[in-house]
Phi, psi and omega in degrees: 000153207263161156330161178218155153186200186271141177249160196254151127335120036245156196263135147290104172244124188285127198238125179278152148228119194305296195302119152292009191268140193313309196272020165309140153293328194315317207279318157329320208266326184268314177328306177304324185296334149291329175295343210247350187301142193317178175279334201280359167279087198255101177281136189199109193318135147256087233272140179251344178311334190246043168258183151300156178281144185297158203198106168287027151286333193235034170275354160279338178243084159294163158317134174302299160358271206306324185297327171328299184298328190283000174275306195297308188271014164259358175249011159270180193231356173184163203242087192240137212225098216237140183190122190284149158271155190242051198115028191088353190211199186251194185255143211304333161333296175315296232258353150308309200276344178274326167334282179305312198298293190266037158234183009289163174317168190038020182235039193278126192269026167281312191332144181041015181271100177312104174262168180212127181225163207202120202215195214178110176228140169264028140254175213298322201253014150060358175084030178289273209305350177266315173327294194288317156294337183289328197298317171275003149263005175240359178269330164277017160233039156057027218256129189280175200219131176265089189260008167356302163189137191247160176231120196264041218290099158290137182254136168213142191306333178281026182255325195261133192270176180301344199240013176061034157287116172293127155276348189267132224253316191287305157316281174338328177275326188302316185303334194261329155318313176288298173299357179282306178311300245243310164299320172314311200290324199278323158309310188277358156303276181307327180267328191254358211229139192255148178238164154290158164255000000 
């Protein structure tokens, strides 16, 4: 069994973007989100594009890729997950890379890993409903969830600057309110949930 233990401040968080397309807002929405993150929070993309679609076939020999992925979110210290709903759900990128991320069976590196998730739409309901499936697939990969607050992003370009800066006073605040909780959580996560090395 791996070792267990605490991590001290400042935390590594791997940051998702559900969508891969160049021209996401999710991705414009986590870029800001980061920007807005505590100092002890040091956020750094975990890029999901260039995997395969998973094939439990190749859980004896994995893909360098899924091992790429599965190093990067097991050397992280939390999980932030900024993502468009596609259909009511999330997008088959995403729910690839969680895939590859928690097999081969008994090696899911999500586990006990505090997550945060976030989403971004330009209409009014914001990826609530994609939100809610993503939540109930990370809770069966055993991942704590922050649900303090959750965020429901309608995007409208003129809240954002070129440089991805929220400009919108009332948003910029809510955004900065969710990661200052989203640091919270996380610290308390890391302190009461024992990790793997």
């Amino acid at each position: 069994m791996a070792d267990t233990f605490h991590h001290e401040p400042p935390y590594s968080i791997g940051v998702i973007c559900g969508s891969i397309a160049a021209s996401s807002i999710n991705r414009r929405l986590a870029n800001a989100m980061m920007k807005l993150a505590p100092e002890d929070l040091q956020c750094s993309y975990i890029e999901i594009d260039k995997l395969g679609l998973y094939n439990h076939d190749l859980d004896g020999d994995y893909p360098p890729e899924a091992q790429e992925l599965k190093r990067q979110i097991e050397s992280s210290d939390g999980i932030l997950i900024v993502t468009p709903e596609y259909n009511r759900s999330i997008p088959g990128a995403l729910k690839n890379a969680i895939d590859w991320a928690s097999r081969p069976w008994g090696t899911n590196s999500l586990a006990r890993k505090p997550v945060g998730i976030a989403g971004a739409s330009p209409g009014g309901i914001g990826t609530a409903v994609g939100q809610q499936h993503l939540k109930a697939i990370m809770s069966f990969c055993n991942a704590p969830l922050m649900n303090e607050i959750e965020a429901y992003i309608t995007f409208k370009e003129e809240d954002f600057d070129d440089d991805d800066n929220c400009t919108n006073e009332s948003t910029k605040g809510f955004l900065q309110s969710y990661m200052n909780a989203y640091d919270d959580f996380v610290r308390r996560v890391l302190t009461v949930v024992p990790q793997q090395r």
